[in-house]
C-alpha positions in Angstrom: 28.3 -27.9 34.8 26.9 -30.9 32.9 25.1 -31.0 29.4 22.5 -33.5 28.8 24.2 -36.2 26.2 20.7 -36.8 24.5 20.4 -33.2 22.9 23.8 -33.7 20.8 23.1 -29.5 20.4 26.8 -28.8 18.9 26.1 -31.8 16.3 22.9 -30.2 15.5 23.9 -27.1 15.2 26.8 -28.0 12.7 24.9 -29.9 10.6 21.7 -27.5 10.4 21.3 -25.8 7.5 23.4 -22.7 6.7 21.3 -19.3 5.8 23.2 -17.1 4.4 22.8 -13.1 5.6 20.4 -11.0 3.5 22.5 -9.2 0.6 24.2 -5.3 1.8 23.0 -2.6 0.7 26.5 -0.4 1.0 26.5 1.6 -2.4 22.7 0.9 -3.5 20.3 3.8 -3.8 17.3 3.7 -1.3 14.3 2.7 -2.4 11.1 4.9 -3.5 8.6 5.2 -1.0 5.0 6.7 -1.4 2.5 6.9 2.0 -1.4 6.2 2.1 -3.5 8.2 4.4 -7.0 8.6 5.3 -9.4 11.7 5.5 -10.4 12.9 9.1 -13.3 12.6 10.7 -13.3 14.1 13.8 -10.9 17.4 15.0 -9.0 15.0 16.7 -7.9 12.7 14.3 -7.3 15.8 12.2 -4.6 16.5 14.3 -3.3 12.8 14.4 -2.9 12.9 10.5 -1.4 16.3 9.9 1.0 14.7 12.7 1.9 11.6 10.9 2.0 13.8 7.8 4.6 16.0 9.5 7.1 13.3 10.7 6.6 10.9 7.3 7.2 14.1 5.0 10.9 14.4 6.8 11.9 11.1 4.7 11.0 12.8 1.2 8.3 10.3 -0.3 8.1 10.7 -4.0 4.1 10.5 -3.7 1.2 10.7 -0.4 -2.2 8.9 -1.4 -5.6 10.0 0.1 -8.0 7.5 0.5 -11.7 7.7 -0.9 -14.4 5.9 0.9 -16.5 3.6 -0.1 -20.0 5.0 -2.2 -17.8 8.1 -2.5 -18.4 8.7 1.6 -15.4 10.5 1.8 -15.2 12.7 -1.4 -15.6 16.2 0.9 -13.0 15.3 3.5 -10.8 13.7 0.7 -10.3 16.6 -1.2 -10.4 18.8 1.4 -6.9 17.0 2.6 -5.4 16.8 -0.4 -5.7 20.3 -1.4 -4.3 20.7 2.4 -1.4 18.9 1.0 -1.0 21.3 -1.5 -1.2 24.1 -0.2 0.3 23.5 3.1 3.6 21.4 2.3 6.1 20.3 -0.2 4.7 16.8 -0.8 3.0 15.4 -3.7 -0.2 14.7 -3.5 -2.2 11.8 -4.9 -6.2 11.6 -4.7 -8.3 8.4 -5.0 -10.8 8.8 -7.5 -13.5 5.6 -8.2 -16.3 4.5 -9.9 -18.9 4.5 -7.5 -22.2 6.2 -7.7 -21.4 9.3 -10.1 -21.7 10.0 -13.6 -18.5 10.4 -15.7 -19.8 14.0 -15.9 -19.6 14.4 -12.1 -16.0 12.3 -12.1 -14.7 14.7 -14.6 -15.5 17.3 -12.8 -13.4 16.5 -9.4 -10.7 15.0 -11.9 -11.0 19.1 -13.2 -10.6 20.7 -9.9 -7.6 18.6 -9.1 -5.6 19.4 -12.2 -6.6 23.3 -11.6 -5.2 23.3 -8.1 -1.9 21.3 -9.0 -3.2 17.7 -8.4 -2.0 15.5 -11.1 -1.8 12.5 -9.6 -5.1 9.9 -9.6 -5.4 6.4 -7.6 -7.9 5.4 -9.9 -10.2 2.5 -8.5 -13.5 0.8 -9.2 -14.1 1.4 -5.7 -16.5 -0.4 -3.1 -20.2 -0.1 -3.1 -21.6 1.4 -0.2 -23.0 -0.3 3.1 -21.7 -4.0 1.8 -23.7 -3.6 -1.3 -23.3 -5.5 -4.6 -21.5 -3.0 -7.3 -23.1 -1.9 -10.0 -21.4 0.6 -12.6 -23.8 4.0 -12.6 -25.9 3.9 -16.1 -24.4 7.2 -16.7 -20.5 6.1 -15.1 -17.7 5.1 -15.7 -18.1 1.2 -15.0 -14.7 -0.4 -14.0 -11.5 0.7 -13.5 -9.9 0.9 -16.9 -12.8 3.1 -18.3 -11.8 5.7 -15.2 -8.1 5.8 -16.3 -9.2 6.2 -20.2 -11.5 9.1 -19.1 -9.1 10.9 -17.0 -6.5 10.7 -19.6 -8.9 12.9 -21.7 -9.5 15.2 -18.9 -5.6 15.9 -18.3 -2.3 14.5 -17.9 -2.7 12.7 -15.5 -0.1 10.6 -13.6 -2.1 7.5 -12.9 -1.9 4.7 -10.3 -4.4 1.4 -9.9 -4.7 -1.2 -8.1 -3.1 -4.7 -8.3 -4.1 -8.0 -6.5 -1.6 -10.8 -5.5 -3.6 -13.0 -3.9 -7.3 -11.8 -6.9 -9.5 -9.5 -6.4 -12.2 -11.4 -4.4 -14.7 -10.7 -7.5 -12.6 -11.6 -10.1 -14.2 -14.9 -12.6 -10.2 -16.0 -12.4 -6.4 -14.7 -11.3 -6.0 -15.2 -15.2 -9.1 -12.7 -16.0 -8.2 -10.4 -12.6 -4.6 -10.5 -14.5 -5.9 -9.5 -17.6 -8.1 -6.5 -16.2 -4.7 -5.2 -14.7 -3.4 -5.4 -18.1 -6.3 -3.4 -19.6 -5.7 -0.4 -16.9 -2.4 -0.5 -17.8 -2.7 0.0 -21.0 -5.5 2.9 -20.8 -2.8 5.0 -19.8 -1.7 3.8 -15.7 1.8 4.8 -14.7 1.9 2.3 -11.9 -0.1 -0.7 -10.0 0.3 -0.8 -6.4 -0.8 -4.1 -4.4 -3.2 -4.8 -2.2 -1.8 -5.7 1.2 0.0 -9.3 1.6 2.2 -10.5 4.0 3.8 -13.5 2.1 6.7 -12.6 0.1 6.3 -15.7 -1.9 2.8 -14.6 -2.8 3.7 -11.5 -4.6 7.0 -12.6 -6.3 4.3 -15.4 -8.0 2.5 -12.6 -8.5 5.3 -10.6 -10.8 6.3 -13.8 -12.6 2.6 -14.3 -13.7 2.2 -10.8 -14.6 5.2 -10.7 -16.7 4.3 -13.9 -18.5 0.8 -11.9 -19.1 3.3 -9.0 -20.7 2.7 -6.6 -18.2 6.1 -4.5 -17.8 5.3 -1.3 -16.0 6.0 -0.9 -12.0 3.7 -3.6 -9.8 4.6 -1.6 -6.0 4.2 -3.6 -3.3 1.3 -2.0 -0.7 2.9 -2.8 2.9 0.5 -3.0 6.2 3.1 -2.4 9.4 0.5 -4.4 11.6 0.3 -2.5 15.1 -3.0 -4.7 15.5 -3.0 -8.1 14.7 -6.8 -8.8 15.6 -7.6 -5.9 13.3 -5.5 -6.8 10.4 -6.7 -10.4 10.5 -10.3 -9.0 10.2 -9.0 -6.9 7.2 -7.3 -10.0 5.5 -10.8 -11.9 5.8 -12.6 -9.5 4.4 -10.3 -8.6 1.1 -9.3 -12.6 1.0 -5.6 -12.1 1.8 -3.8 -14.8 3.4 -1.7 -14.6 7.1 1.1 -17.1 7.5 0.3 -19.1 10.6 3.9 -18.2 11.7 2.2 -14.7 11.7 -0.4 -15.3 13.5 1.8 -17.2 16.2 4.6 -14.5 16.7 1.3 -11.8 17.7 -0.4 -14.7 20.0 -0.6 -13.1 23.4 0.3 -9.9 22.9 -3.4 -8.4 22.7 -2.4 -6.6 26.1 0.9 -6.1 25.9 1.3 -2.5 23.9 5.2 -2.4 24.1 6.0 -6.2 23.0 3.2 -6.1 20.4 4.7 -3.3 18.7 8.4 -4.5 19.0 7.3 -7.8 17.7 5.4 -5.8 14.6 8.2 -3.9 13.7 10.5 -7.0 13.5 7.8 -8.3 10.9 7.5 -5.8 8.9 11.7 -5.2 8.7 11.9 -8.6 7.5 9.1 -8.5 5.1 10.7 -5.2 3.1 13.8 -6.2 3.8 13.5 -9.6 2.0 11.5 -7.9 -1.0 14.5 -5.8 -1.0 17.1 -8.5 -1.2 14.9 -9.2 -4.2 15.3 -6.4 -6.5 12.3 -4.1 -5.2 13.0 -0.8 -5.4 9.8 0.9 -4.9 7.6 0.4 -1.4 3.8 2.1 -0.7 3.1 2.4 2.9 -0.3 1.9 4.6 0.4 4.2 7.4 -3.6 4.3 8.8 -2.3 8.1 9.5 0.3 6.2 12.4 3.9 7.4 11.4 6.2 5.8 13.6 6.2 2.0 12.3 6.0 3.3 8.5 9.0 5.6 9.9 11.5 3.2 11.2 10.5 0.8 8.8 11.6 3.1 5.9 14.8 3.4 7.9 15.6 0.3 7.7 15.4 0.3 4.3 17.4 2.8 4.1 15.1 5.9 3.6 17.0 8.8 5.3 15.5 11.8 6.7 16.7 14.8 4.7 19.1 16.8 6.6 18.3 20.0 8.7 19.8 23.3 7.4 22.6 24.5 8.7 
């Protein structure tokens, strides 16, 4: 056997760079974890979510999100599901709650309901306008965010989540003035920001160094997207201005056919992406699940999320 002289691989290989292993976790706590999900539509995907409910609950999230259409589309089916939630397991349930096209009368209301059946746990959004229609706050609504938390807070004691952008929300005048708006929800009374969905580390660590400079010092969460779809998730990342790393975009390249290897290929991605947050002090992890468990599953795994253990 001969080797090509014009490589020089051993000598390139010893003096390449050295990258060191990602820190162990041996004696170190596993993180929080909290799952989003969607309302059903159909009797079908009823049955997919109260799946993916089933398997995800096994790992002991300290929170499950249900999502809230946009225009309020979803308000039935959302509540519906989370009083499900309730009622039906040993979770604890969070329920979107925005802005959109209701009176703070009307919000109040819902926020009421919840409370009364053991929901005290808000996402509390602005929300989208429906049919890709400009927003405008309701003459008789709440008009952004930070009014909703200061309302709710009057309703009950609420524990109360909003929303954070790494990369600015595509609306805001600035990053300084989107900063600043995450400060004012903050202070109304939020427990907790959770991100939008990013897929560059570096983006979000930015992110907490800015917001601590702006002296914002409760929990930021990072929202992580296990991309099963890469066509779809570049779509999504258009449409909310989030950027994909081109090495992103090249690891998926193919693999629009190929089920098995697209899905081996996205859980690699998303392992490193939590793991390297972790390496960096996060502690706390939401999960878009799109009501698919097994990703968000082995993913937590590897974080080291363990199921709890049967009874003897």
């Amino acid at each position: 056997m001969t080797h090509s002289p014009v490589r020089r691989t051993l000598e390139r290989w010893a003096q390449a760079e050295r990258i060191a292993p990602l820190p162990a976790r041996d004696d170190a706590a596993p993180p929080a974890i909290s799952f989003e999900f969607f309302p059903p539509k159909t009797p079908a995907l009823e049955t997919q979510l109260w799946s993916c409910i089933e398997r995800l609950a096994t790992l002991r999230p300290d929170f499950v999100s249900v999502t809230y259409g946009a225009g309020g589309s979803t308000q039935a089916r959302t509540h519906a599901t989370v009083l499900r939630i309730v009622k039906e397991t040993a979770l604890t349930p969070a329920a979107h709650l925005t802005c959109v096209g209701a009176t703070k009368e009307a919000v109040n209301e819902v926020a009421e309901r919840y409370w009364a059946a053991g929901v005290k746990h808000i996402v509390a959004l602005r929300g989208d306008a429906p049919n890709g229609e400009t927003y405008a706050p309701h003459p008789g609504g709440y008009a952004f965010a930070a009014d909703l938390v200061e309302g709710l807070k009057k309703v009950a004691d609420f524990e109360i989540s909003v929303a954070a952008y790494p990369e600015t929300h595509p609306k805001a005048s600035s990053p300084e003035a989107d900063l600043d708006n995450l400060k004012r929800k903050l202070d109304a009374g939020a427990t907790r920001a959770i991100t939008q969905v990013f897929f560059d580390n570096a983006v979000f660590l930015r992110f907490l160094d800015r917001a601590l400079a702006a002296g914002i010092t409760a929990p930021i969460v990072p929202g992580i997207l296990p991309v099963t779809n890469f066509t779809q998730a570049q779509k999504f990342a258009e449409a909310c201005r989030t950027s994909v790393p081109n090495w992103m975009a090249s690891m998926f390249e193919g693999l629009d056919d190929d089920v098995e290897t697209r899905r081996m290929v996205a859980a690699a991605v998303a392992a490193e992406q939590v793991r390297l947050l972790q390496a960096n002090g996060i502690d706390e992890f939401h999960f878009y699940t799109l009501n698919r468990p097994d990703l968000t599953y082995a993913i937590a795994r590897i974080l080291g999320v363990k199921p709890e253990a049967p009874a003897a």
